[in-house]
Backbone as CSV, one residue per row, in Angstrom:
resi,resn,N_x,N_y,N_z,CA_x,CA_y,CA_z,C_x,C_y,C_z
1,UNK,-89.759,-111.973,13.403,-88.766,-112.421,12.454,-87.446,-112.570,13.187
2,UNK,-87.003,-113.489,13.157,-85.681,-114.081,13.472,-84.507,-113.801,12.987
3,UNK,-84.530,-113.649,11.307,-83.566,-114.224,10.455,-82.415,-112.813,10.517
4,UNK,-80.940,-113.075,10.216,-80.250,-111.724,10.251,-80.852,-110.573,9.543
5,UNK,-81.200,-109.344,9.648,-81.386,-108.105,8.508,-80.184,-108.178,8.774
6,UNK,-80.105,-108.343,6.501,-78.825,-107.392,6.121,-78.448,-105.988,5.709
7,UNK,-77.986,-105.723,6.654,-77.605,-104.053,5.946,-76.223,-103.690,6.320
8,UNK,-75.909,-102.766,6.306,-74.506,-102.018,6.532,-73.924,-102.538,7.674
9,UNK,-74.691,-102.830,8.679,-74.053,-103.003,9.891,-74.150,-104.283,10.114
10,UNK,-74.408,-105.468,8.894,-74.128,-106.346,9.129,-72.448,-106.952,9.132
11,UNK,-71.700,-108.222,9.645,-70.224,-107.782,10.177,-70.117,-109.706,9.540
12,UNK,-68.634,-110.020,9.219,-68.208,-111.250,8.582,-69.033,-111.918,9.762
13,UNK,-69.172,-111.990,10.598,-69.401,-112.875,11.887,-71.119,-113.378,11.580
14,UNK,-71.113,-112.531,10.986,-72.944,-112.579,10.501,-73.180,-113.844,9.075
15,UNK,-71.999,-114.378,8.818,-71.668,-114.524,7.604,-72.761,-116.097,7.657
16,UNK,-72.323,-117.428,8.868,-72.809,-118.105,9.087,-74.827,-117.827,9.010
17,UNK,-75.314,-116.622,8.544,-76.648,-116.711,8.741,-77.194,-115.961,7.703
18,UNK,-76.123,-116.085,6.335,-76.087,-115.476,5.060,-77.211,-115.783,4.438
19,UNK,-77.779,-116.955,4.760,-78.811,-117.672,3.717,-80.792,-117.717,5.185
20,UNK,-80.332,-117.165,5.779,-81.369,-117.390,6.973,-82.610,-116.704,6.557
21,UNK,-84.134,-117.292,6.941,-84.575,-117.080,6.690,-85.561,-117.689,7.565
22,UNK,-87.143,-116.938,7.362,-88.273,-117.575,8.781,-89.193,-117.660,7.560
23,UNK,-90.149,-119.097,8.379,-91.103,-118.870,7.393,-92.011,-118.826,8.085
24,UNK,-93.195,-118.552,7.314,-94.593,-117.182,8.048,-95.806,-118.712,7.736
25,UNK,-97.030,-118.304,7.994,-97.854,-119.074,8.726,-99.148,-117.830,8.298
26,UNK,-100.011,-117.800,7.876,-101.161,-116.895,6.852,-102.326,-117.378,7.510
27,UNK,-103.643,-116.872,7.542,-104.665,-117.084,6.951,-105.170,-116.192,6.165
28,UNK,-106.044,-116.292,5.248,-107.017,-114.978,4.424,-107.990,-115.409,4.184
29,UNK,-108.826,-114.452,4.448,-110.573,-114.969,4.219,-110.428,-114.718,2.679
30,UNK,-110.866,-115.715,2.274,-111.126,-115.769,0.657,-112.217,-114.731,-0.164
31,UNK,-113.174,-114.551,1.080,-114.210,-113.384,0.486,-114.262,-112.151,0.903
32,UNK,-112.979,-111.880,1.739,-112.967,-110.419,1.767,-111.729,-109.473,1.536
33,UNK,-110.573,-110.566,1.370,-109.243,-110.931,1.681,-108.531,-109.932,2.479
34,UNK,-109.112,-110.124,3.758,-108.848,-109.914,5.042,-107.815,-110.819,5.066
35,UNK,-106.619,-109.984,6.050,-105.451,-111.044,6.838,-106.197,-111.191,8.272
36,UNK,-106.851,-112.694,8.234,-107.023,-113.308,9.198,-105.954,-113.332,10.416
37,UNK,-105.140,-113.685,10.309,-104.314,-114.401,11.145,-102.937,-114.432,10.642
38,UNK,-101.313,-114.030,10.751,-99.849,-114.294,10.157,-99.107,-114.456,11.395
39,UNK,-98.160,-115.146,11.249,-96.993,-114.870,12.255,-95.560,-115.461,11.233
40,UNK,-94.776,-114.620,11.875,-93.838,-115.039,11.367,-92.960,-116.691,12.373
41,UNK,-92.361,-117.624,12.015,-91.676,-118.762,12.625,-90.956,-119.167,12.307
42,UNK,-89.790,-119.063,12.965,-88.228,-120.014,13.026,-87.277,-119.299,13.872
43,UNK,-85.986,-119.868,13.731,-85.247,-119.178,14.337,-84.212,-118.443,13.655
44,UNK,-83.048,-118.159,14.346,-81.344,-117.462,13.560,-81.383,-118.259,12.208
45,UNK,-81.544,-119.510,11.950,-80.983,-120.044,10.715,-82.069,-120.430,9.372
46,UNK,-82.250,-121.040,8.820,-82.953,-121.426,7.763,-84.571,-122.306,8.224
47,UNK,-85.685,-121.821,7.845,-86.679,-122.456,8.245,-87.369,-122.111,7.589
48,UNK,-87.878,-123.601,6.499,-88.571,-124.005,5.752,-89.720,-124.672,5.208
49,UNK,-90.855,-124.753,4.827,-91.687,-125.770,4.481,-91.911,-125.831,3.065
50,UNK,-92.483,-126.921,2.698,-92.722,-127.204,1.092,-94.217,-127.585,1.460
51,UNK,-94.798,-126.881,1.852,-96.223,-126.978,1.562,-97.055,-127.837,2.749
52,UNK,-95.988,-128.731,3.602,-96.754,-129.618,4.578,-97.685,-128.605,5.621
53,UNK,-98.827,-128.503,5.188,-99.510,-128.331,5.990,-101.544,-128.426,5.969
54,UNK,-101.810,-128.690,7.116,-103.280,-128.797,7.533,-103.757,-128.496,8.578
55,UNK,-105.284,-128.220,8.217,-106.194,-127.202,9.200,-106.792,-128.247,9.679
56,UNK,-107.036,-128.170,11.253,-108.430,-129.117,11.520,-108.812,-127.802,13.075
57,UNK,-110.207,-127.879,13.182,-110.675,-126.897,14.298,-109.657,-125.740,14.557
58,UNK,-109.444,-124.721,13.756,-108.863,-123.488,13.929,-107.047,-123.938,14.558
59,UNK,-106.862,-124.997,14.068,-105.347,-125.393,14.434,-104.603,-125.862,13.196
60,UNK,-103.556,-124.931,12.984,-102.544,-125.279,11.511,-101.421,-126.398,12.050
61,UNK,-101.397,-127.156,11.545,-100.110,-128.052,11.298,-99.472,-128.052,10.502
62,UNK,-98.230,-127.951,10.543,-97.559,-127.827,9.404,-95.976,-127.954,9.751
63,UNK,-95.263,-128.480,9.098,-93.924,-129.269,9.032,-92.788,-128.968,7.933
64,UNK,-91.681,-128.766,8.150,-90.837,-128.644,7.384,-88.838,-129.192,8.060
65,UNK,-88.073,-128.313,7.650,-86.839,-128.606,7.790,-86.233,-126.999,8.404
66,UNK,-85.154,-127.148,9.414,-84.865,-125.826,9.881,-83.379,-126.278,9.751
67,UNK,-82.608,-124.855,10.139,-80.932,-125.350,10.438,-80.645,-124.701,11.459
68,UNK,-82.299,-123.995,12.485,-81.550,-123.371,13.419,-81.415,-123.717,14.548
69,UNK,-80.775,-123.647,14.775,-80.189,-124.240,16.549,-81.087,-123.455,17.769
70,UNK,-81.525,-122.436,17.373,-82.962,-122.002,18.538,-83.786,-121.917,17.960
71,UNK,-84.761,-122.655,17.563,-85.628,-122.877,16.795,-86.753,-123.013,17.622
72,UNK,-87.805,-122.456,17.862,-88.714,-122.369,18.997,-89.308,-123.675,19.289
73,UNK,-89.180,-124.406,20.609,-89.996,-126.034,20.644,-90.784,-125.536,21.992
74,UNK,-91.654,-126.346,22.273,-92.357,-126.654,23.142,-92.011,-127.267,24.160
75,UNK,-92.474,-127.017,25.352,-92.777,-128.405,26.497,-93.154,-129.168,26.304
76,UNK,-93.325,-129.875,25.444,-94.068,-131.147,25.064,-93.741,-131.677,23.745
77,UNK,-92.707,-130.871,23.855,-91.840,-131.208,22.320,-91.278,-133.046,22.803
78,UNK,-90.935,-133.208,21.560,-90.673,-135.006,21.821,-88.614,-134.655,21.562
79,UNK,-88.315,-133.474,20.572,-87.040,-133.092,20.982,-86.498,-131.485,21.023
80,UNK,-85.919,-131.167,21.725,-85.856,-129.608,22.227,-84.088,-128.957,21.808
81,UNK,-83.371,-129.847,20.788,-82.412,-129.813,21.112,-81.949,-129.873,19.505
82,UNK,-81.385,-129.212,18.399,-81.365,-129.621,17.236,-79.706,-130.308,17.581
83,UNK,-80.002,-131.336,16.645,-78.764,-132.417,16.270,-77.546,-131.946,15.284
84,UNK,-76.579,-132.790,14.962,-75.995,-132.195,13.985,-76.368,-133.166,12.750
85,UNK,-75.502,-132.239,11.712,-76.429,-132.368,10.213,-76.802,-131.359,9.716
86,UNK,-76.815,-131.171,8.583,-77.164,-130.031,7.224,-78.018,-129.114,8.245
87,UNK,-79.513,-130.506,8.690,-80.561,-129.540,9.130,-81.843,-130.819,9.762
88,UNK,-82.621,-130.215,10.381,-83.316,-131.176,10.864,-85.023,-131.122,10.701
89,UNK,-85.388,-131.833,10.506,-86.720,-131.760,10.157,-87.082,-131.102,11.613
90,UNK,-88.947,-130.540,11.211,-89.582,-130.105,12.626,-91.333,-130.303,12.182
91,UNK,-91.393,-129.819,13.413,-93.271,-130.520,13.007,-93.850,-129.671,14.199
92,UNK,-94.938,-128.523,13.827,-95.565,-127.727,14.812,-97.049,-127.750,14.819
93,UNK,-97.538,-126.986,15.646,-99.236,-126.902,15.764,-99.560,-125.427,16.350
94,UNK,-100.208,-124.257,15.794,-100.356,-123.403,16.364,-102.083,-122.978,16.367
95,UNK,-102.899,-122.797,17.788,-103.996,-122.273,17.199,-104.160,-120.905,16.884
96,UNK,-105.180,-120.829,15.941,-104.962,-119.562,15.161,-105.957,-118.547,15.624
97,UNK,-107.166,-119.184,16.225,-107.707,-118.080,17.396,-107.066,-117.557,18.102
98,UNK,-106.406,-118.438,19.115,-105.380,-117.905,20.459,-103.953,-117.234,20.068
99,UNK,-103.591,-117.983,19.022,-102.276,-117.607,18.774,-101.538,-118.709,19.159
100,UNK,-101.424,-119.444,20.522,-100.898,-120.271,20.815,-100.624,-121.600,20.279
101,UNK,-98.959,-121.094,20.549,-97.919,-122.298,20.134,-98.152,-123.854,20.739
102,UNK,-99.036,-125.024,20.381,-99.506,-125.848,20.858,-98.300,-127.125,21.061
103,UNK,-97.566,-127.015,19.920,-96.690,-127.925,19.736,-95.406,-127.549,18.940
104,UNK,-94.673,-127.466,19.324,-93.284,-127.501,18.074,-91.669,-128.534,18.706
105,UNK,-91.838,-129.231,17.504,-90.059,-129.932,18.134,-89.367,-130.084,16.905
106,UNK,-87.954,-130.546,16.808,-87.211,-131.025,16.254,-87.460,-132.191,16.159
107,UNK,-87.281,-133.173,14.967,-87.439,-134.237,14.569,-86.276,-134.893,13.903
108,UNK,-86.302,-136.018,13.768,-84.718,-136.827,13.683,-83.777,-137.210,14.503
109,UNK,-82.410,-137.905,13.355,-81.502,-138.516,14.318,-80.264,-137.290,14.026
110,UNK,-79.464,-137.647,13.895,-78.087,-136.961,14.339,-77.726,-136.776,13.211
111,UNK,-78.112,-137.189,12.016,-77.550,-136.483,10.807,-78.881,-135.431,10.301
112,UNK,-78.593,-135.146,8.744,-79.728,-134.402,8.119,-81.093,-134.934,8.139
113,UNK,-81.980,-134.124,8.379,-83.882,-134.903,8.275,-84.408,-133.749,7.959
114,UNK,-85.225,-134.143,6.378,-85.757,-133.210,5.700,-87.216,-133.675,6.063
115,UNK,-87.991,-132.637,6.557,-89.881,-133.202,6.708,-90.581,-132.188,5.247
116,UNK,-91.183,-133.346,4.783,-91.967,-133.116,3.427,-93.583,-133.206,3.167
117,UNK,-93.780,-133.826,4.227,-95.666,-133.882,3.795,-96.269,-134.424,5.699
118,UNK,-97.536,-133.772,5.510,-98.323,-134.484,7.026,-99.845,-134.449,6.471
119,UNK,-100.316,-135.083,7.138,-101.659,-135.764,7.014,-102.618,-135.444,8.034
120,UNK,-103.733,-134.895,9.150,-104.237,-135.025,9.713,-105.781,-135.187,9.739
121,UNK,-105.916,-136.942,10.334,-107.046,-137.436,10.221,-107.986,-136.844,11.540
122,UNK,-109.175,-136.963,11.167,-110.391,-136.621,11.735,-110.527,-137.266,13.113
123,UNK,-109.746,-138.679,13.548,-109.362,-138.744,14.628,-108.315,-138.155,15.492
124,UNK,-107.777,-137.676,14.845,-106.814,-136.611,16.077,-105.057,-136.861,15.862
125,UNK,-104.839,-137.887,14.752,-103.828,-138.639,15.016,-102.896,-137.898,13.240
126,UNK,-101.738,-137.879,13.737,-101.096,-136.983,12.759,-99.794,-137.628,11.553
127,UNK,-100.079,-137.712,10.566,-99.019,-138.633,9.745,-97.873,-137.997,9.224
128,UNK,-96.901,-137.998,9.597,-95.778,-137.269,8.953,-94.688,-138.101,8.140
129,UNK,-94.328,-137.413,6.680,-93.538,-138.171,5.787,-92.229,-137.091,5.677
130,UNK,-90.630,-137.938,5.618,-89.951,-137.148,4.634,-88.621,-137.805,3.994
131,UNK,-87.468,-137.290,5.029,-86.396,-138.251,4.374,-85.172,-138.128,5.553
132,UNK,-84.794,-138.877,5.581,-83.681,-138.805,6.372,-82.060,-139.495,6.498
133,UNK,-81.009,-138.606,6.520,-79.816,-139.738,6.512,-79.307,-139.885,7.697
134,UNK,-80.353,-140.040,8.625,-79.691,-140.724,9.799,-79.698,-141.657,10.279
135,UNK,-78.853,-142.265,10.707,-78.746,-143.527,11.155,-79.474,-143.906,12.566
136,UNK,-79.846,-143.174,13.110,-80.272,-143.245,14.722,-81.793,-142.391,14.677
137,UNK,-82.629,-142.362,13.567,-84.015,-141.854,13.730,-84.351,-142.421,14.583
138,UNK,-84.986,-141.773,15.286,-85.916,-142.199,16.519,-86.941,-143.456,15.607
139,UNK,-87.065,-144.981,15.687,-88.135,-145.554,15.160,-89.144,-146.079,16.536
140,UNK,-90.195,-147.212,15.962,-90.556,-147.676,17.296,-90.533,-149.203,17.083
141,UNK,-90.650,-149.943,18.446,-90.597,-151.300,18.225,-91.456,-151.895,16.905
142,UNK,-92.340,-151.695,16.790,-93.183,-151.719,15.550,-93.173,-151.476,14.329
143,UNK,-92.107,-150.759,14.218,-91.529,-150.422,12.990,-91.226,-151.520,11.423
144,UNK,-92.179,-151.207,10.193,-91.522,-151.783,9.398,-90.061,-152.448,9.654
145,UNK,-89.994,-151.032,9.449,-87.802,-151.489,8.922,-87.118,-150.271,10.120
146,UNK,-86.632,-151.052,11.301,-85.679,-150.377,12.172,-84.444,-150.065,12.018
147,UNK,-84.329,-150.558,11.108,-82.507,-150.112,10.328,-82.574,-149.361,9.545
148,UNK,-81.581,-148.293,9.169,-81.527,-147.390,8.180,-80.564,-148.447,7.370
149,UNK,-81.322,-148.124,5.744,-80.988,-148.430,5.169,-79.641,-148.031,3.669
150,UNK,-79.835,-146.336,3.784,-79.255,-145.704,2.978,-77.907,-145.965,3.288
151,UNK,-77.236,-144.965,2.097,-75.238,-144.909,2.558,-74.301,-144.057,2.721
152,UNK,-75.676,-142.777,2.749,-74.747,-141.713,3.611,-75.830,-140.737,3.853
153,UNK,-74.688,-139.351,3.836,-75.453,-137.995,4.530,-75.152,-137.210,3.117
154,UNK,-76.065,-136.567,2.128,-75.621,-135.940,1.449,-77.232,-136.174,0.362
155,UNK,-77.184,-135.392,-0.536,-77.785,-135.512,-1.584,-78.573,-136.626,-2.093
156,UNK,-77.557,-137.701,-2.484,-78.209,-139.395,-2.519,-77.972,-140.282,-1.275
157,UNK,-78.649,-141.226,-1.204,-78.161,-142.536,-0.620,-79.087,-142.319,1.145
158,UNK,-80.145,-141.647,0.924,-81.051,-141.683,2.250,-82.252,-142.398,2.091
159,UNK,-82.977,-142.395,3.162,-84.252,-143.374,2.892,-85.233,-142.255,4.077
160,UNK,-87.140,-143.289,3.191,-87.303,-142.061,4.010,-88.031,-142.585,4.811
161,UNK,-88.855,-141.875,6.070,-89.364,-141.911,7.720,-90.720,-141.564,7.143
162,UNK,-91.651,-142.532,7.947,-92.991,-142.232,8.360,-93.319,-142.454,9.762
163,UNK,-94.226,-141.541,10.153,-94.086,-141.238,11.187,-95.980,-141.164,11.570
164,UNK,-96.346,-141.734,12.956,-97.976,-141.289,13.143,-97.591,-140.435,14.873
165,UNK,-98.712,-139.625,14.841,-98.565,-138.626,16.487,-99.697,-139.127,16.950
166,UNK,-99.737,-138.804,18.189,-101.094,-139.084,18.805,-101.223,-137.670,19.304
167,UNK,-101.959,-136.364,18.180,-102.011,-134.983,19.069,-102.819,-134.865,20.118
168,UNK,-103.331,-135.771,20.958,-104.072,-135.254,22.275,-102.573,-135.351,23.224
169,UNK,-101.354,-135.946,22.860,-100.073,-135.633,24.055,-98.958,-135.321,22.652
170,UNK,-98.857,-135.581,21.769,-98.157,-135.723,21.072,-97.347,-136.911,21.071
171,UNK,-97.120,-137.813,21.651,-96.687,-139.334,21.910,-96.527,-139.938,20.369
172,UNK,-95.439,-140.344,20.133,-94.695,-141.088,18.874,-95.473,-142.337,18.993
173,UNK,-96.721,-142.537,18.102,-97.310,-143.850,17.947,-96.290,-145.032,17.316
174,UNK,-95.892,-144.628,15.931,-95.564,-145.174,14.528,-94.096,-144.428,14.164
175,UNK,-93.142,-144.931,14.168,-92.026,-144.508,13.414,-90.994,-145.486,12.576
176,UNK,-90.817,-145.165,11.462,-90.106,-146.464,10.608,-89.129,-145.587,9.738
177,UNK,-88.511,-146.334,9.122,-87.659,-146.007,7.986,-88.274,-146.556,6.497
178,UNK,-88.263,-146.693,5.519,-88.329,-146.919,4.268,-87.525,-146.743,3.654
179,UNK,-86.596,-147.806,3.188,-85.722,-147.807,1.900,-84.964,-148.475,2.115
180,UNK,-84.155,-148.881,0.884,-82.717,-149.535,0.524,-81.768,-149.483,0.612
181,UNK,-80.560,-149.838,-0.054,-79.048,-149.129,0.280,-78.714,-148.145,-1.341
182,UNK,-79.916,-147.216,-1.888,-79.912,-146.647,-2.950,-80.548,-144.762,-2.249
183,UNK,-81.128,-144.654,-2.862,-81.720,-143.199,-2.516,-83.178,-143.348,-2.599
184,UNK,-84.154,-143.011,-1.652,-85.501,-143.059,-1.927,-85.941,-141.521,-0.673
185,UNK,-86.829,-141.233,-1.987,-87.437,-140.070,-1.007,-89.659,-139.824,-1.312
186,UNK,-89.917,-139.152,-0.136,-91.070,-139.649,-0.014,-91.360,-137.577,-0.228
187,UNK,-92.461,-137.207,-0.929,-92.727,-135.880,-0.623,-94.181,-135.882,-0.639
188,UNK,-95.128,-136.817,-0.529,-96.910,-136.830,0.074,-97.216,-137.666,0.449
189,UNK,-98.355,-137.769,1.154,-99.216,-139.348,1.859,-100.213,-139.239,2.328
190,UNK,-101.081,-139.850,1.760,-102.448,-140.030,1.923,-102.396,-141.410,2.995
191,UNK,-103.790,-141.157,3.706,-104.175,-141.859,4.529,-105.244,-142.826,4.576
192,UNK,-105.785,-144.126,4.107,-107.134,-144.054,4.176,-107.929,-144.604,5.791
């Protein structure tokens, strides 16, 4: 666990990590309810998921939004460095035999990027949805829509990012934007 304990000897300086928090990572055998497998994950600041996550061969994926600035990434992270903005989306892989941290990075551009849903197909290849108000998301030549479309950083007026991985390197296949100059946000996605 990362996040500040508050107690007595916590000091104003602590104040910036008032709301901090890690989020944990489970398994339980359903028929004996044995704790398989927990760890706790994130860093000093806020780290979150809304549910994005999937199992394939004893490996969890799973994705959310952090605000912390050491937020554990990988060597093979695609970014190692959180941006500024509210907070930045992230996207990890841990196996749950080994324990080992397979994949984790920061995701987005330089403003806020919230990650909301991932997909992983039976070929190996990983779909990630959420929202973002940045103007400089990483897209790819291929991209639907390479322009951000929203009209700011805040609450309304973002659009949102889909995204495909290739997990045998993690390599950014697919990255786009979706949306208008209004507010649109994406929170699941199916694949066929």
């Amino acid at each position: 666990k990362d996040g500040v304990d508050w107690d007595s000897n916590t000091s104003s300086d602590d104040i910036d990590f008032q709301n901090s928090f890690d989020l944990f990572v489970s398994e339980i055998n359903t028929n004996t309810g044995e704790l398989v497998y927990s760890t706790y994950f994130g860093g000093r600041g806020s780290d979150s998921t809304y549910g994005s996550l999937a199992v394939k061969d004893d490996i969890i994926y799973f994705a959310g939004t952090t605000t912390s600035i050491d937020f554990p990434t990988t060597a093979n992270a695609n970014r190692t460095v959180r941006n500024v903005g509210e907070a930045d989306s992230f996207l990890a892989a841990i196996n749950i035999t080994s324990g080992e941290l397979l994949y984790s990075s920061y995701i987005g551009g330089s403003s806020t990027d919230d990650g909301e849903a991932l997909f992983i197909s039976d070929d190996g290849f990983l779909y990630y949805l959420g929202d973002t108000w940045s103007s400089d998301f990483p897209t790819t030549p291929n991209a639907y829509q390479r322009t951000y479309g929203g009209v700011g950083d805040g609450i309304s007026g973002g659009d949102i990012f889909a995204m495909k991985f290739d997990t045998s390197d993690w390599s950014i296949v697919y990255s786009t934007y979706l949306g208008g100059n209004a507010d649109e946000g994406g929170r699941a996605i199916a694949v066929d």
